[in-house]
VOMAR-828258 format. One record per residue (C-alpha): residue in one letter; y negated, x, z negated. Coordinates in nm, 2 decimals, always signed. Last residue first. Layout:
BEGIN
type:a	y:Y	x:X	z:Z
...
END
This chain:
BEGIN
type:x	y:-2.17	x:-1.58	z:+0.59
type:x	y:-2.20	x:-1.39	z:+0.28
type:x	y:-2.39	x:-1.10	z:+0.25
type:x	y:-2.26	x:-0.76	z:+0.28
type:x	y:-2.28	x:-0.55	z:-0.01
type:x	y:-2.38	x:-0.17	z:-0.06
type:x	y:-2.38	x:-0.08	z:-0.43
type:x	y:-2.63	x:+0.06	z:-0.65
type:x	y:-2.67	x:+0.24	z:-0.97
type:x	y:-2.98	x:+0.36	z:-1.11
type:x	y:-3.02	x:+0.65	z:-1.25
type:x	y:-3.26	x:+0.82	z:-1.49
type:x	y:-3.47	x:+1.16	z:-1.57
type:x	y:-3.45	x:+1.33	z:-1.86
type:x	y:-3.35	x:+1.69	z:-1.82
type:x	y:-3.15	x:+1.90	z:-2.09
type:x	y:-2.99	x:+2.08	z:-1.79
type:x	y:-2.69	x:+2.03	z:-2.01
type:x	y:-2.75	x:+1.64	z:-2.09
type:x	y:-2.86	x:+1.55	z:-1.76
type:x	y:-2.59	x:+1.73	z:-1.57
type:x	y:-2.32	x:+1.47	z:-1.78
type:x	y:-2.48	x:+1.22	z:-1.66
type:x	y:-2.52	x:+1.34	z:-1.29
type:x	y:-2.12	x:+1.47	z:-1.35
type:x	y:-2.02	x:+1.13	z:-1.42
type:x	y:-2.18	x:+0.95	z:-1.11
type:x	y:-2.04	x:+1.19	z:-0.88
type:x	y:-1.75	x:+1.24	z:-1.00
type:x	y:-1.56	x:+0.87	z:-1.16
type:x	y:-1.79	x:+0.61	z:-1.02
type:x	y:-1.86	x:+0.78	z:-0.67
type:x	y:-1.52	x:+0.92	z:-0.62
type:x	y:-1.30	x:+0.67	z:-0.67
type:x	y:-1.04	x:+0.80	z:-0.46
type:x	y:-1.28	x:+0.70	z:-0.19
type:x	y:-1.59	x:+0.55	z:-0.33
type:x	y:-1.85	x:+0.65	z:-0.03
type:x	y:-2.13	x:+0.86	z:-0.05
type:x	y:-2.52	x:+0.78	z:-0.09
type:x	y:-2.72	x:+1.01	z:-0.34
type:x	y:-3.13	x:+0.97	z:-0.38
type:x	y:-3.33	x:+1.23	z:-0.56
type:x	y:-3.62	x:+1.27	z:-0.76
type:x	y:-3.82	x:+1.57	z:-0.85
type:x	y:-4.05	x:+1.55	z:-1.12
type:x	y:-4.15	x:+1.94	z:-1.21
type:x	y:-4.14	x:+2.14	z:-1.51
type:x	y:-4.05	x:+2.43	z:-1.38
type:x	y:-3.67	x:+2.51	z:-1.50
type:x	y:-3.61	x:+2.18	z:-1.59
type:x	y:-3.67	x:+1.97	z:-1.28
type:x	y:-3.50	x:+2.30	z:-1.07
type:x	y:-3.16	x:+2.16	z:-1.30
type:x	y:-3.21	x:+1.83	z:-1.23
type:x	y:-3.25	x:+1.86	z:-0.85
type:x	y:-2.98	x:+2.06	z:-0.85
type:x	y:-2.76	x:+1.84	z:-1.02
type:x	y:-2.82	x:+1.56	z:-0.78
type:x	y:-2.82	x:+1.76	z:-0.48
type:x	y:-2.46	x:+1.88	z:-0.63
type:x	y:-2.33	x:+1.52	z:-0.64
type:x	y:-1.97	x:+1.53	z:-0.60
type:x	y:-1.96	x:+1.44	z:-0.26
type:x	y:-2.34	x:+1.33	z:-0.17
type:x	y:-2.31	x:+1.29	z:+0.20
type:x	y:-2.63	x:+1.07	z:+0.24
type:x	y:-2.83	x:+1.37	z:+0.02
type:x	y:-3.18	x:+1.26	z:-0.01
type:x	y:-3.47	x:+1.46	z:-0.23
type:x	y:-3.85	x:+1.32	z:-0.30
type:x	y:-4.08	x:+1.49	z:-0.37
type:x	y:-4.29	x:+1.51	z:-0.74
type:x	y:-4.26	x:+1.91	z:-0.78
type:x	y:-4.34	x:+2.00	z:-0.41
type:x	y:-4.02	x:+2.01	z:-0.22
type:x	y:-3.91	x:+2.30	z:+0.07
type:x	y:-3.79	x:+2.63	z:-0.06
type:x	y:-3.74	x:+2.45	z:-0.39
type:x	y:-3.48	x:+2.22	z:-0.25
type:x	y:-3.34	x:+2.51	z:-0.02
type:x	y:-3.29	x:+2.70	z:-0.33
type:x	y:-3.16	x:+2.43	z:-0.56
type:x	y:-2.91	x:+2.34	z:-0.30
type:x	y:-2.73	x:+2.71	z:-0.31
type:x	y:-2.81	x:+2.72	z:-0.70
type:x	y:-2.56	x:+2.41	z:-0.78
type:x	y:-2.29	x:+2.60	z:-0.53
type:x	y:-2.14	x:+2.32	z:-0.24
type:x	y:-1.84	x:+2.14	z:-0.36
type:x	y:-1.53	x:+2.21	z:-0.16
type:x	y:-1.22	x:+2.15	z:-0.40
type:x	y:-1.29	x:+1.85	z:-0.61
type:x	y:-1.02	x:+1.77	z:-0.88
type:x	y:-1.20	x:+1.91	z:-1.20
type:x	y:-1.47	x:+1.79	z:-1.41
type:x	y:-1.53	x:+1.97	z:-1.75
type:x	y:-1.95	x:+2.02	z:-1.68
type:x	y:-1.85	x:+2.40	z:-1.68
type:x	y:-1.56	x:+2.33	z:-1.40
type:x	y:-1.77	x:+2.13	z:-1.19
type:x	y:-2.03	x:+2.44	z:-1.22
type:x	y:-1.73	x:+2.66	z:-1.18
type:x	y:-1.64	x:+2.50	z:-0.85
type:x	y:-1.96	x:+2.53	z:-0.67
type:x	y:-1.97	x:+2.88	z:-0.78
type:x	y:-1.64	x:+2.96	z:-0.59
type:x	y:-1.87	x:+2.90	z:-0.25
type:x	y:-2.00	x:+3.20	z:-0.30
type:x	y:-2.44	x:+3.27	z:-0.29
type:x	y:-2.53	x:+3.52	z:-0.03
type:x	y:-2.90	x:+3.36	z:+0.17
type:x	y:-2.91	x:+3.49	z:+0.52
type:x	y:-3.25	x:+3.39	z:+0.69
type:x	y:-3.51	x:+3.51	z:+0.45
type:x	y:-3.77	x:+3.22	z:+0.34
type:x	y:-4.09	x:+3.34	z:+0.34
type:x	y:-4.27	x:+3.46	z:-0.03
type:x	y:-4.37	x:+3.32	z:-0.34
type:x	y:-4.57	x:+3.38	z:-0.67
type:x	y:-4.62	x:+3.10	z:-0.86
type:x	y:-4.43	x:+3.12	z:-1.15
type:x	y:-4.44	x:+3.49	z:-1.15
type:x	y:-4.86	x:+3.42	z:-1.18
type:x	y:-5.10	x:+3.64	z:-0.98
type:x	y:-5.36	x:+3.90	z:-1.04
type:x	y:-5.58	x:+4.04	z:-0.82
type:x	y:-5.62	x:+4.41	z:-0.67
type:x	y:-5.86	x:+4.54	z:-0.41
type:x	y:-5.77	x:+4.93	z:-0.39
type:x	y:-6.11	x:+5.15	z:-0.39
type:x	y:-6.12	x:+5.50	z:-0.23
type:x	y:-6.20	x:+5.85	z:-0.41
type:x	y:-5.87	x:+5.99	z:-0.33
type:x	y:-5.72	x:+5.86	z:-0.71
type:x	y:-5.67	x:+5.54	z:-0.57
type:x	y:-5.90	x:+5.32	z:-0.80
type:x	y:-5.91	x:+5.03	z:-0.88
type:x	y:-6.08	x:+4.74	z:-0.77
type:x	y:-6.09	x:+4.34	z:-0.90
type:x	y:-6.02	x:+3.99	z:-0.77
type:x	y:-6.05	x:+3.68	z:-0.86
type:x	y:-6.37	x:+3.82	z:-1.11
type:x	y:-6.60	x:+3.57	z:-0.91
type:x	y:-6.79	x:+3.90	z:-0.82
type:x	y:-6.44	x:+4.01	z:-0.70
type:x	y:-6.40	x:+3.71	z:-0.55
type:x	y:-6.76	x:+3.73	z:-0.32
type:x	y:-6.71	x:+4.05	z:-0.28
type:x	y:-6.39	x:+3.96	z:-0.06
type:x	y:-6.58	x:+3.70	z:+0.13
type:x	y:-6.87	x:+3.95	z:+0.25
type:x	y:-6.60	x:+4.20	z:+0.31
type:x	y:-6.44	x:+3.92	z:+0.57
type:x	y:-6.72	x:+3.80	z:+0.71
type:x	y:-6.86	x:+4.18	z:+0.79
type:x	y:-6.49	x:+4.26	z:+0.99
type:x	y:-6.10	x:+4.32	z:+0.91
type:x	y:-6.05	x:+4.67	z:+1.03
type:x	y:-6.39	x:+4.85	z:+0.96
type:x	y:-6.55	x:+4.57	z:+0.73
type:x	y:-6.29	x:+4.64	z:+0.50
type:x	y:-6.25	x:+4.99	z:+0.52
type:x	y:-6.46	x:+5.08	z:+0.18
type:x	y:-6.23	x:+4.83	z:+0.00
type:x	y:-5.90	x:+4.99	z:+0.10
type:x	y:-5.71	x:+4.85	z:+0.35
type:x	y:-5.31	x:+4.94	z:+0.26
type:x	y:-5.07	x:+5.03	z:+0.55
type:x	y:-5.12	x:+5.41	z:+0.39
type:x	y:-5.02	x:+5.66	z:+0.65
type:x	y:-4.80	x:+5.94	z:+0.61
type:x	y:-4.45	x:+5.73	z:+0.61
type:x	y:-4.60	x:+5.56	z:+0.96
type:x	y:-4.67	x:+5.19	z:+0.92
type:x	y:-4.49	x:+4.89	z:+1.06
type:x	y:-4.63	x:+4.60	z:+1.14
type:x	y:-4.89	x:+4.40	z:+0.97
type:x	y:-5.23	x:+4.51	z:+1.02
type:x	y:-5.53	x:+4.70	z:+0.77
type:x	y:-5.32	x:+4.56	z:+0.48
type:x	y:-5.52	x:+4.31	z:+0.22
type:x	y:-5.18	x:+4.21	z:-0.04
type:x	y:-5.07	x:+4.52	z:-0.15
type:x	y:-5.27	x:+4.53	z:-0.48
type:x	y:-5.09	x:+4.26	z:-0.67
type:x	y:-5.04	x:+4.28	z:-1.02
type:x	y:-4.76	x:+4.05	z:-1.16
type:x	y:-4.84	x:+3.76	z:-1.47
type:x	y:-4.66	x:+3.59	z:-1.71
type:x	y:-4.86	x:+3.29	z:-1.90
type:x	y:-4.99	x:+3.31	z:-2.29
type:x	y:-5.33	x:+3.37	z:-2.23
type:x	y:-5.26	x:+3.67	z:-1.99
type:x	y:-4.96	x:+3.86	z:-2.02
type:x	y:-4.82	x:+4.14	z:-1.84
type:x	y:-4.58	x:+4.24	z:-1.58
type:x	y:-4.45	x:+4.51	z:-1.42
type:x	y:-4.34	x:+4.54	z:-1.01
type:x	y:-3.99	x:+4.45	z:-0.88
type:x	y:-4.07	x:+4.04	z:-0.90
type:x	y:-3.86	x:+3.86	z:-0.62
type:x	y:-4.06	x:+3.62	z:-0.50
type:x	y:-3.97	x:+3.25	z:-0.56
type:x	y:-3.91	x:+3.10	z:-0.21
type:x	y:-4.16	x:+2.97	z:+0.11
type:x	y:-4.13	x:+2.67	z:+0.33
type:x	y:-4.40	x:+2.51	z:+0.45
type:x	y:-4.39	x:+2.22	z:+0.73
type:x	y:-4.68	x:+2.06	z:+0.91
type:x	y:-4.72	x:+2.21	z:+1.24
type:x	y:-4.31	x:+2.19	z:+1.28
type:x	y:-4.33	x:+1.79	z:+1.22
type:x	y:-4.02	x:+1.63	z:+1.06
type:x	y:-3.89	x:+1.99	z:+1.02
type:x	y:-3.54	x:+2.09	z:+1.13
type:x	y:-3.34	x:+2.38	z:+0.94
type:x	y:-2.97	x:+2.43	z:+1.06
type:x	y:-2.79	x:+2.59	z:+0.72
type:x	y:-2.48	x:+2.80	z:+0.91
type:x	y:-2.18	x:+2.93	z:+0.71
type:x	y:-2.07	x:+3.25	z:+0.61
type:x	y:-1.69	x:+3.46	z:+0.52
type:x	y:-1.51	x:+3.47	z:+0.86
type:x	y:-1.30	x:+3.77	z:+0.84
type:x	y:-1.25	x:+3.83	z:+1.19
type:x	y:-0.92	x:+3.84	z:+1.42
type:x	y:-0.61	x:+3.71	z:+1.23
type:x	y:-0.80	x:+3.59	z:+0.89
type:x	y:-0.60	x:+3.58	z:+0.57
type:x	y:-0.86	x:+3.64	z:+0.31
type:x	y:-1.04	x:+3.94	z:+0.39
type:x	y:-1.29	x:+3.92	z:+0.06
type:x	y:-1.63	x:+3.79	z:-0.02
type:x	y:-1.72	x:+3.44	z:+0.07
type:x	y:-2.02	x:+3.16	z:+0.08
type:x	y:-2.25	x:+3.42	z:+0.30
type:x	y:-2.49	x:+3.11	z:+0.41
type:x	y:-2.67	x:+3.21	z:+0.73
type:x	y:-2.99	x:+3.00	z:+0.77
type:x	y:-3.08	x:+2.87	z:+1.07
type:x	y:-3.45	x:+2.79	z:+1.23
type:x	y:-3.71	x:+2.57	z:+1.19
type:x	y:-3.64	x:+2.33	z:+1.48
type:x	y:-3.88	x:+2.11	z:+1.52
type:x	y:-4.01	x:+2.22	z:+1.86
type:x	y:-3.65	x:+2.09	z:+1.98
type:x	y:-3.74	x:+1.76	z:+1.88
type:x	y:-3.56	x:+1.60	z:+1.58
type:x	y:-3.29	x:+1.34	z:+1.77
type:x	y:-3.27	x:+1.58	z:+2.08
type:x	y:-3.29	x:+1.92	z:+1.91
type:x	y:-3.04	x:+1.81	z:+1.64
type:x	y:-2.77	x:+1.64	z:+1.93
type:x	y:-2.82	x:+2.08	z:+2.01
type:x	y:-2.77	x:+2.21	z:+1.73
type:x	y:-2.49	x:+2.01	z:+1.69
type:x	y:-2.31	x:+2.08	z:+1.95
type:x	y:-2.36	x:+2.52	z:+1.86
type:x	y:-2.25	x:+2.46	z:+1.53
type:x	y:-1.96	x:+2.22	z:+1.54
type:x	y:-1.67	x:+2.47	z:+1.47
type:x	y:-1.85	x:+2.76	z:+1.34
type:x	y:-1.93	x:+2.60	z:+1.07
type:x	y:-2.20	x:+2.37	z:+0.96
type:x	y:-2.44	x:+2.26	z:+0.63
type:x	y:-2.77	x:+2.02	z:+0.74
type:x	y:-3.14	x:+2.10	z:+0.57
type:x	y:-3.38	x:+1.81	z:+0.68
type:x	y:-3.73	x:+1.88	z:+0.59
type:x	y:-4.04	x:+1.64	z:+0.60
type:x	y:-4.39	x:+1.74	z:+0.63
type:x	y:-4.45	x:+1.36	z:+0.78
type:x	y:-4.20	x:+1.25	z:+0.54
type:x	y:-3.84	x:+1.21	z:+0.67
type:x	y:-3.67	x:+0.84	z:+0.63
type:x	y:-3.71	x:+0.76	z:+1.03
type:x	y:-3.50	x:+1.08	z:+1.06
type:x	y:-3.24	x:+0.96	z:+0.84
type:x	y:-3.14	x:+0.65	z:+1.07
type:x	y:-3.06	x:+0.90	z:+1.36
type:x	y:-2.90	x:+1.15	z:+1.19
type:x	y:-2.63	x:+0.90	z:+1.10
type:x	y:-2.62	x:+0.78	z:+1.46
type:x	y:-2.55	x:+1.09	z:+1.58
type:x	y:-2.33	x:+1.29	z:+1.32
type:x	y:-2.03	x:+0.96	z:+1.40
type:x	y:-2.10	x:+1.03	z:+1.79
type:x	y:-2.10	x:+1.42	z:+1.75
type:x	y:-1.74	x:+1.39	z:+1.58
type:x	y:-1.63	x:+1.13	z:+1.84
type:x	y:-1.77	x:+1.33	z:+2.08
type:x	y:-1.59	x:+1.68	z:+1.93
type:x	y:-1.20	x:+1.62	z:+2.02
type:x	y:-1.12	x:+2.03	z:+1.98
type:x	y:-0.79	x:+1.88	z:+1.78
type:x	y:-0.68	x:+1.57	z:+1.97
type:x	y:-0.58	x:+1.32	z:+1.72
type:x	y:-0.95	x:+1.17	z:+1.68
type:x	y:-1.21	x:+1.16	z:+1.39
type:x	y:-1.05	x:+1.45	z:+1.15
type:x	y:-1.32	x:+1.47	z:+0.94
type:x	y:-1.15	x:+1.22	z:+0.66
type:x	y:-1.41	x:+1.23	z:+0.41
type:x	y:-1.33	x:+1.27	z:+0.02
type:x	y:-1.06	x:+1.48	z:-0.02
type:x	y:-1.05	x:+1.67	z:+0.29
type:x	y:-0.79	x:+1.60	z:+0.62
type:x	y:-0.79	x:+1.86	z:+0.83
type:x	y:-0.91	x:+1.86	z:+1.21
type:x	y:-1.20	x:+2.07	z:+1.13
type:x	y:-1.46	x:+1.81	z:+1.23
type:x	y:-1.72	x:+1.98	z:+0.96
type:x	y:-1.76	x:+1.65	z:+0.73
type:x	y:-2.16	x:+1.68	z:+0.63
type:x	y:-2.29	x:+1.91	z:+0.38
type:x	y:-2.64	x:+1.75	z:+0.37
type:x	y:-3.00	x:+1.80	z:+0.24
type:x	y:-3.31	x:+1.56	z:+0.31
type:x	y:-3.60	x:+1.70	z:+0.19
type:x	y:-3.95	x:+1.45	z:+0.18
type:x	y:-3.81	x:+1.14	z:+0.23
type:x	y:-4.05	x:+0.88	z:+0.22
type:x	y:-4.17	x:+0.79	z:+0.60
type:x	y:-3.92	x:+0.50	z:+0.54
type:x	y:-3.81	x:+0.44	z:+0.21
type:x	y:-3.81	x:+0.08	z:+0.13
type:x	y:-3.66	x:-0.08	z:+0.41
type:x	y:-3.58	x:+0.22	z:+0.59
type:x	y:-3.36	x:+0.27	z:+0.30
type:x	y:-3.09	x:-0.04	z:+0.43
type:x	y:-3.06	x:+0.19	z:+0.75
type:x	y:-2.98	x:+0.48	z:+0.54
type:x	y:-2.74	x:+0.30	z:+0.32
type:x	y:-2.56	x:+0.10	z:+0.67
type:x	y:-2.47	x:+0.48	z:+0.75
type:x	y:-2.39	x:+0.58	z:+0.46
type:x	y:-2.09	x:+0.36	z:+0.39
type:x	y:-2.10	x:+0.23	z:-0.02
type:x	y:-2.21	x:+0.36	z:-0.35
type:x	y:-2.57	x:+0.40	z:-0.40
type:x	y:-2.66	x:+0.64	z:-0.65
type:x	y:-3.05	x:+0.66	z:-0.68
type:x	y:-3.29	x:+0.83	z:-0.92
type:x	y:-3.62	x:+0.72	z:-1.12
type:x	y:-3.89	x:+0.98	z:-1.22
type:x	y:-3.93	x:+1.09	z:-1.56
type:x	y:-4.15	x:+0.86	z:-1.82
type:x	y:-3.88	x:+0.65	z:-1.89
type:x	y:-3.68	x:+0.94	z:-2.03
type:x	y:-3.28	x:+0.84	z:-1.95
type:x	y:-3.09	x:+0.53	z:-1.89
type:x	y:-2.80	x:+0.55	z:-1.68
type:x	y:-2.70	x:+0.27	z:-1.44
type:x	y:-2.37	x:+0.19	z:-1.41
type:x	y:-2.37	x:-0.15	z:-1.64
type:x	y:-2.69	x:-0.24	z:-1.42
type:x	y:-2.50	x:-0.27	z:-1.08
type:x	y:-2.73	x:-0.28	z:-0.85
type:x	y:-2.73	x:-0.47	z:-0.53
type:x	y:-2.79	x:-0.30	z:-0.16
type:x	y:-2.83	x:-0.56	z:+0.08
type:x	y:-2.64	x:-0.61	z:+0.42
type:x	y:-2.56	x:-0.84	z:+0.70
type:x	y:-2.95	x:-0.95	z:+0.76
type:x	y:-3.09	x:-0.65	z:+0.60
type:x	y:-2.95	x:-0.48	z:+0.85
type:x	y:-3.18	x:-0.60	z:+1.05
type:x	y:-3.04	x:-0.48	z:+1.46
type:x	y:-3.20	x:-0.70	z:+1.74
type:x	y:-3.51	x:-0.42	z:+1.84
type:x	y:-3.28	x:-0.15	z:+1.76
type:x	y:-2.99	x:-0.27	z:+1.98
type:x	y:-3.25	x:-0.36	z:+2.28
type:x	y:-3.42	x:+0.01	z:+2.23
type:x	y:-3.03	x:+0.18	z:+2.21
type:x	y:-2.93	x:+0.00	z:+2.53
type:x	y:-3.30	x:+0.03	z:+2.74
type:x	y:-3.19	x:+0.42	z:+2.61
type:x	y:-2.86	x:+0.42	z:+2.77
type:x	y:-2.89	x:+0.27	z:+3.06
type:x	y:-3.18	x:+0.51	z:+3.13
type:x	y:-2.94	x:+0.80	z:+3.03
type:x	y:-2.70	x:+0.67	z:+3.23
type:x	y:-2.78	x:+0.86	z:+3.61
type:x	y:-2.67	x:+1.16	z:+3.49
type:x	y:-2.32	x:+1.02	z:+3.38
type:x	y:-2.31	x:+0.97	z:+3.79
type:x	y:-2.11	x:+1.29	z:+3.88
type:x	y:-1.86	x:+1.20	z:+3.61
type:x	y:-1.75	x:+0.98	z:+3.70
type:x	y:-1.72	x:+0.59	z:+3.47
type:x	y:-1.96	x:+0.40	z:+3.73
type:x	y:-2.18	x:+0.12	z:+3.59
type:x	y:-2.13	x:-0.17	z:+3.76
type:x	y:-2.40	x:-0.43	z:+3.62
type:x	y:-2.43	x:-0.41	z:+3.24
type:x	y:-2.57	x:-0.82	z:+3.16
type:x	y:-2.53	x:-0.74	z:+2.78
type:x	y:-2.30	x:-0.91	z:+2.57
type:x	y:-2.35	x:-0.70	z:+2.26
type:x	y:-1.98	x:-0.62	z:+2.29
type:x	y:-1.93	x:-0.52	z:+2.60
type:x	y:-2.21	x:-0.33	z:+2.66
type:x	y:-2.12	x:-0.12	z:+2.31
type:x	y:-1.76	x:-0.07	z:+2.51
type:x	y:-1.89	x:+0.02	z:+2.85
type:x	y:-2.13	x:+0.27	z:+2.68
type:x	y:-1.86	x:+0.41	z:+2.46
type:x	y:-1.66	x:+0.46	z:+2.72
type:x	y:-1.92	x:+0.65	z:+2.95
type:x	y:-2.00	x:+0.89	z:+2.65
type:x	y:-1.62	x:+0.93	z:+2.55
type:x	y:-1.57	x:+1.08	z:+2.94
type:x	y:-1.93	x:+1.27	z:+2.93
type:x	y:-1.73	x:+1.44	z:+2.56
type:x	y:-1.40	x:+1.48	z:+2.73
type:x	y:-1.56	x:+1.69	z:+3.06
type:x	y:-1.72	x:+1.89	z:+2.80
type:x	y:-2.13	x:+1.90	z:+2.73
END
């Protein structure tokens, strides 16, 4: 942590003292004794939590005229219009435990203004407590959303990686942590002085590590044929004598006469067992030896997750561009969130994006809906900022569900505060 950051940390503390009225003693603003906060801290944040019903100050009410009516029989989404932090603690209410992916693209502190948030949270320019201050609380509230086998995909650059990995390891757990993703978004030398900086980072955190799965579509290099009606791969790689590298002579491949030699007596006993079954089947290898094949579906044939995924940023703008909506210059690619969304969601999760923009977790979600079938559903909350929420995001989910050609419908809410 930098000297600015402790200094912020102390302020804050005095200031949040102050204002709930809170007997605070003398608490020292060096340095040397920030240590010695952390128990102020937490009794602080556990007081706060146990007084704080945002339901009390705040209610989310829908406005039915926004609302778009699609198939009834497809799962119902949410636009809520309004601050996101005060949305995610208004979702506990009815969401809590619920969230099964949770993807955001959060303002990166750059020290520029951007269309719809303004990141640029103090005048000094490397300022980053404010920045980690405004990411805490926020991460905060959605972690009480996330399922038990819960995933929580968050976009960063260089600037505010390596802090927020580690506010992430405290509010998730550092056993939670999944790992990071390298987004390649560009191609080209731009004008960089030093490197050509053309990725950014995807930190993965799991609601519990044990329980998590992630996996992607495999990428199918083999032939295919059909079997009543559905596409199918053969597989006859898939029982190795050991994983890890093989020499080019040897073949990593147990064949069914080795079986009980590298993999034991249970194991061939279970392997007969499937072939008898007719799961699997042999063939031969031409050397008098058996290969134990079986076939699997290309729609449900997957593999793990690779850690650099290359899909440019400029795709983001020609899907706005495709749906005929223009003025919004950083939206994230429609395939880039429909990967980590299928990486991680079963076909009837549900999807959260609390720094929706233009609504490309929306889209996504739609668009992975038609391509298998499933009944994904997904929650938005952004802010209405140049009129953002009514006039983009809301616009291009309606227009999404007409060229994705999938159902689904929206409800529209807005965060209110209640009158005194």
């Amino acid at each position: 942590m930098q000297d600015d950051f402790k200094r912020f940390l102390v302020k804050k503390i005095k200031t949040t003292l102050y204002k709930t009225g809170l007997d605070s003693g003398e608490i020292s603003g060096s340095l040397q004794e920030l240590e010695s906060l952390s128990d102020d801290l937490q009794t602080l944040a556990g007081l706060l939590r146990q007084t704080e019903s945002p339901g009390d100050n705040f209610f989310l009410q829908e406005e039915a005229e926004l609302s778009l009516e699609g198939n009834p029989e497809e799962p119902g989404n949410l636009l809520i219009e309004g601050d996101n932090l005060t949305a995610l603690k208004l979702l506990a209410e009815t969401h809590r435990a619920k969230i099964d992916v949770i993807y955001i693209d959060p303002p990166y502190n750059t020290g520029k203004r951007v269309f719809i948030y303004d990141d640029k949270f103090t005048g000094k320019q490397n300022d980053h407590g404010p920045w980690l201050s405004f990411m805490g609380s926020r991460l905060y509230a959605a972690k009480n959303l996330l399922s038990p086998e819960g995933v929580i995909f968050i976009s960063i650059d260089d600037n505010e990686h390596c802090r927020l990995k580690i506010l992430c390891d405290d509010i998730f757990g550092e056993n939670n942590f999944v790992g990071t993703i390298i987004h390649q978004r560009a191609k080209g030398g731009g004008q960089a002085k030093h490197i050509v900086r053309g990725h950014d980072y995807i930190l993965v955190y799991a609601s519990r590590i044990e329980a998590v799965s992630l996996s992607r579509k495999k990428v199918v290099q083999k032939k295919t044929c059909i079997i009543n009606g559905e596409q199918y791969i053969k597989n006859n790689d898939f029982l190795r004598k050991s994983f890890g590298k093989y020499t080019k002579t040897s073949d990593r491949r147990c064949f069914y006469e080795e079986i009980e030699q590298y993999k034991g007596k249970v194991k061939k006993e279970e392997i007969d067992k499937k072939i008898i079954s007719g799961e699997y089947f042999l063939e031969e290898n031409g050397e008098g030896k058996h290969i134990v094949c079986r076939y699997e579906k290309i729609s449900e044939s997957r593999s793990k997750l690779y850690s650099i995924i290359k899909i440019l940023s400029e795709e983001g703008k020609k899907d706005l561009e495709k749906l005929g909506i223009t003025g919004f210059d950083y939206p994230k690619p429609v395939e880039l969130v429909k990967f980590l969304v299928d990486a991680a969601a079963k076909k009837d999760s549900v999807i959260l994006d609390f720094f929706a923009g233009s609504g490309t977790t929306g889209h996504a979600v739609l668009r992975l809906n038609a391509e298998d079938g499933g009944h994904r559903s997904f929650i938005l909350c952004t802010n209405n900022e140049n009129n953002i929420c009514r006039q983009i995001t809301r616009e291009r989910i309606r227009r999404a569900m007409e060229t994705e050609r999938s159902g689904g419908n929206l409800r529209f809410f807005t965060v209110k505060r209640r009158e005194p």
